[in-house]
Backbone as a ProteinNet text record, in pm:
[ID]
protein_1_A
[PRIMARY]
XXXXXXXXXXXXXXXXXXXXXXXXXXXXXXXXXXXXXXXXXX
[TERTIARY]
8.8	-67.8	-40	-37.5	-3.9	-115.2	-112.2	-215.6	-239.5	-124.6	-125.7	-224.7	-263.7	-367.3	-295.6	-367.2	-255.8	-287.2	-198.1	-201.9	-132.6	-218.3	-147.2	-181.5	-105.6	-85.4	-130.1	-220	-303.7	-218.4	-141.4	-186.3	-331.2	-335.1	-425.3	-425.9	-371.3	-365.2	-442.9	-383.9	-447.7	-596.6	-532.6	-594.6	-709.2	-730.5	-835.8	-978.8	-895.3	-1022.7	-1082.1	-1260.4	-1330.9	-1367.7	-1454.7	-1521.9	-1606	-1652.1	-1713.2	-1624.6	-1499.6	-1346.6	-1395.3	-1510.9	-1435.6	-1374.5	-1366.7	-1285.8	-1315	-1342.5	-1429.6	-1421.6	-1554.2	-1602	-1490.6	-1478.7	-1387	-1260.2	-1245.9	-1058.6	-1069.9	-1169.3	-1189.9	-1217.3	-1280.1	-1301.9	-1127.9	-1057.1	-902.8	-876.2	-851.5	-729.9	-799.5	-924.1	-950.4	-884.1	-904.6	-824.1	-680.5	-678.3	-451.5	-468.8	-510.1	-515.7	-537.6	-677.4	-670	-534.4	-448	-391.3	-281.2	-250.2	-118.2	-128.2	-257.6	-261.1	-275.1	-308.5	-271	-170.8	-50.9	37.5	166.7	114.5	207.2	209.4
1109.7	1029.7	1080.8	967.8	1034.5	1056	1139.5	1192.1	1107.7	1045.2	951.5	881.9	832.3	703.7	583.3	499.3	334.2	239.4	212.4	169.9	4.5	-60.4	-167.2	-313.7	-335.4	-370.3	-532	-647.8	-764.4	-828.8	-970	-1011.4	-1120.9	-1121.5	-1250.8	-1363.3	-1462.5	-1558.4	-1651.1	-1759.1	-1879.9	-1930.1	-1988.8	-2015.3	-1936.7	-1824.9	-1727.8	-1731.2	-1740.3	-1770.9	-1853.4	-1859	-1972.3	-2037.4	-2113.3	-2158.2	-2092.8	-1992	-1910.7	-1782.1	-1815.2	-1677.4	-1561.3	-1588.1	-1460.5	-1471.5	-1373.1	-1377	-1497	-1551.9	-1633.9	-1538.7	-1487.3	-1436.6	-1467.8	-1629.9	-1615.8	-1551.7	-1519.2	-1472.5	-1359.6	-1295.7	-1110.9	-1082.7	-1218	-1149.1	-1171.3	-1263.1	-1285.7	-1177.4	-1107.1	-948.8	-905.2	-874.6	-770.8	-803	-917.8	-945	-876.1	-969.4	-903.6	-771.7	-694.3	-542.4	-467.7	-532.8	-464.9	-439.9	-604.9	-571.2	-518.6	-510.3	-464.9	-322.7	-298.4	-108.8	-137.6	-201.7	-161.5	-180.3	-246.9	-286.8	-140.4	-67.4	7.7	154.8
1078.1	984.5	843.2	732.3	604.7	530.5	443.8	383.7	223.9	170.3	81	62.5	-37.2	-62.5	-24.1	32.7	35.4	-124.7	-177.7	-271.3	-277.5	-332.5	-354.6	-502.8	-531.3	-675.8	-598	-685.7	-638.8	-781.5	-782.2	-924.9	-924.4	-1028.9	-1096.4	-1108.4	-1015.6	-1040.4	-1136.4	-1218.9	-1264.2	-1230.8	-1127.2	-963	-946.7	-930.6	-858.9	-1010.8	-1128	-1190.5	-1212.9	-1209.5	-1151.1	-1328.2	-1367.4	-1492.5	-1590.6	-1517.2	-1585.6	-1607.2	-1635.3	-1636.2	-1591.9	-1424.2	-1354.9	-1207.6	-1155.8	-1037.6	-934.5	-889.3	-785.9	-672.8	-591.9	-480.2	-376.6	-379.5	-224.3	-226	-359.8	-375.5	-328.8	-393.7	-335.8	-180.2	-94.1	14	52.8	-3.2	50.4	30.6	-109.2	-166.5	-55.3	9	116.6	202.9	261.6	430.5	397.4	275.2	295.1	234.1	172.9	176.7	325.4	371.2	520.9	591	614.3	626.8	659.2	508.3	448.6	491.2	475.9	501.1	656.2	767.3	911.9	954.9	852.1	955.3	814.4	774.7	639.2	759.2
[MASK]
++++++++++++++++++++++++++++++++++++++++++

């Protein structure tokens, strides 16, 4: 097992910001799913 941090770089899409210019909620639970995972399958 590595002792490293898993790191991973998200951009910002257009898209992901909502009307009130911030993130919209559903995008963040997405970066989680594909962070999960990116880090189970790394």
């Amino acid at each position: 097992m590595s002792s490293a941090a898993f790191e991973m770089t998200v951009p910002v899409l257009a898209d992901d910001i909502d009307e009130q210019n911030h993130v919209n909620n559903t995008v963040y639970v997405r970066w989680v799913q594909d962070i999960a995972t990116a880090h189970w399958q790394a």
